[in-house]
N, C-alpha and C positions, 0 to 999 in steps of 0.2 A: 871442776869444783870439788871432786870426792877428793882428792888425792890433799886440796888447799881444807876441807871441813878437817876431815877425819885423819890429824896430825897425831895423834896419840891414843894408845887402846884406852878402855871402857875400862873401869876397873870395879865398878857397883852399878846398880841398880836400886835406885828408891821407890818405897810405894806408900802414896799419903794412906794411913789408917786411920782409923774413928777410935780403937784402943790398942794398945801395942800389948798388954797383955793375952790379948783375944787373937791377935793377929800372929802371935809368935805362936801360939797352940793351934791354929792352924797350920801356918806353915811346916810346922814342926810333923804333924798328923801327913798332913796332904803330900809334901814336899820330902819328906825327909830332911830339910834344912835345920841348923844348927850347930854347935849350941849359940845363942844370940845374948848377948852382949848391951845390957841397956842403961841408957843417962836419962834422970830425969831431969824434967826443967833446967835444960843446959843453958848454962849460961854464957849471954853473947853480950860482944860487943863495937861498934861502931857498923850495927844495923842501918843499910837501909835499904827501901824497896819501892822500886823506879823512881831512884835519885832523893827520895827526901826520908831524911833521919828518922827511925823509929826503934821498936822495941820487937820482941819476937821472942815466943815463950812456947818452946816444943820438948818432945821428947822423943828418942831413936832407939831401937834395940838393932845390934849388927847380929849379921851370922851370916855364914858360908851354906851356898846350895850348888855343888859341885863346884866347878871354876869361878864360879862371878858370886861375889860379894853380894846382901840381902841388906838394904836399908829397909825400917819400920818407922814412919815416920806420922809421931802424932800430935799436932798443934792443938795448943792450949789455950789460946787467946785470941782476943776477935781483930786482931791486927790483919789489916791489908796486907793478902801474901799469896804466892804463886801457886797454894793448894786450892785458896778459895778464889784466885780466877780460873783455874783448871779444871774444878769439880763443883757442882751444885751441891746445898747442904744433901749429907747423908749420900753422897757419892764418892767413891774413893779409884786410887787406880793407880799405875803409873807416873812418877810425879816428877824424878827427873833419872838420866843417866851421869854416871861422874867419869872424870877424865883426872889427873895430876900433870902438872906443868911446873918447870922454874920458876916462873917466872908469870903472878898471875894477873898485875896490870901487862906486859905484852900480850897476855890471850887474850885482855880485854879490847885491845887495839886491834888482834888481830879479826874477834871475834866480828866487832864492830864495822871492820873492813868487809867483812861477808856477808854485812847487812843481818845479824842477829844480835838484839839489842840485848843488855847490861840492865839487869832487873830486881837482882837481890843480891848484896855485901854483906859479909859482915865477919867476925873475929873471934879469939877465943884466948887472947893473950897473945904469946910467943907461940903458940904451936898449931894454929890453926887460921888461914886465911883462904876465904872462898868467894867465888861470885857465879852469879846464877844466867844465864843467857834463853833469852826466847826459842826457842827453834821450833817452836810448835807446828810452823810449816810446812817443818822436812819431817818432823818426829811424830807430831800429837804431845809434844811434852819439852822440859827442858833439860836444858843441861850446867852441871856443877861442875868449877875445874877448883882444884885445890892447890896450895902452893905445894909442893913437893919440899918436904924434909925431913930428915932421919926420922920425928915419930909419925908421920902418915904412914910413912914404908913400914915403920915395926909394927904399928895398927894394925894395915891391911895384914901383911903376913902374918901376924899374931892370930888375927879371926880364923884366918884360913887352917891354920897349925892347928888349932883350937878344934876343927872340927877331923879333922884325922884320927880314924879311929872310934868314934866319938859313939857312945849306944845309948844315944837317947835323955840317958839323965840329966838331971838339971840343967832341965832345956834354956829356965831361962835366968841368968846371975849379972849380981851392978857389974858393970864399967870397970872397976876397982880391979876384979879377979882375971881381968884380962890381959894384964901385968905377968901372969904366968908365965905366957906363952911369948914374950918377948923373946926376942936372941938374947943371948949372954955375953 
């Protein structure tokens, strides 16, 4: 079953927060991770979570801590979602692992085949399509696959590029100046 789960590497790590402010200054302190990279109140669309349509109002700061990717992950609204069946109020943790694939209804078939159910959709225009899978079984947590294309890839490599080099300063800047660090 390892060889049919774990089809493609890990490419981040999420961790639900209480504030992404607070959590980026640690990580930053404790971790050495950075610099991170944050959206607020991103906007999504065609949300939903275990199969019926909703709404979903968070905010994420990226950043690199050595090889694997740092999601900062902090919901804003009292919508039924995979942090608040994961963690009791005022408890945070681990929230999911990501993967990228072609093709993100086939991982949802294949997912489904392996018996780890399809729990959160949703969108972000043309450049953003994810879905969320139970695995708390195998994991304690779940997992995100994204659709794979040119701007995920420039994303991820962008953060990472971002933190090469990097002493600290302005630990933490919008979304926006992330753009830098694209390839040319």
């Amino acid at each position: 079953m390892i060889e049919e789960f774990i089809a493609y590497p890990i490419v981040q790590i999420c961790w639900a927060v209480e504030d992404v402010d607070i959590a980026v200054r640690r990580w930053v302190e404790i971790m050495g991770a950075g610099p991170f990279f944050v959206m607020r109140h991103i906007p999504l669309v065609n949300v939903t979570y275990c199969g019926i349509p909703g709404t979903y109002d968070h905010s994420a700061a990226l950043g690199q801590c050595g090889n694997v990717q740092i999601e900062l992950h902090q919901q804003h609204c009292d919508s039924p979602s995979a942090a608040k069946e994961l963690f009791a109020p005022g408890e945070y943790g681990i929230l999911h692992m990501t993967w990228c694939v072609n093709d993100v209804d086939l991982e949802i078939q294949r997912m489904k085949y392996l018996g780890f159910p399809m729990i959160f959709t949703c969108g972000s225009g043309t450049d953003l399509y994810t879905a969320w899978f139970d695995t708390r079984s195998l994991f304690g947590t779940y997992i995100e696959v994204y659709q794979d294309n040119p701007f995920i890839s420039q994303s991820y490599d962008a953060v990472r590029k971002a933190s090469i080099g990097w002493n600290g300063d302005n630990a933490l800047r919008p979304m926006e100046l992330l753009s830098e660090f694209f390839a040319s």
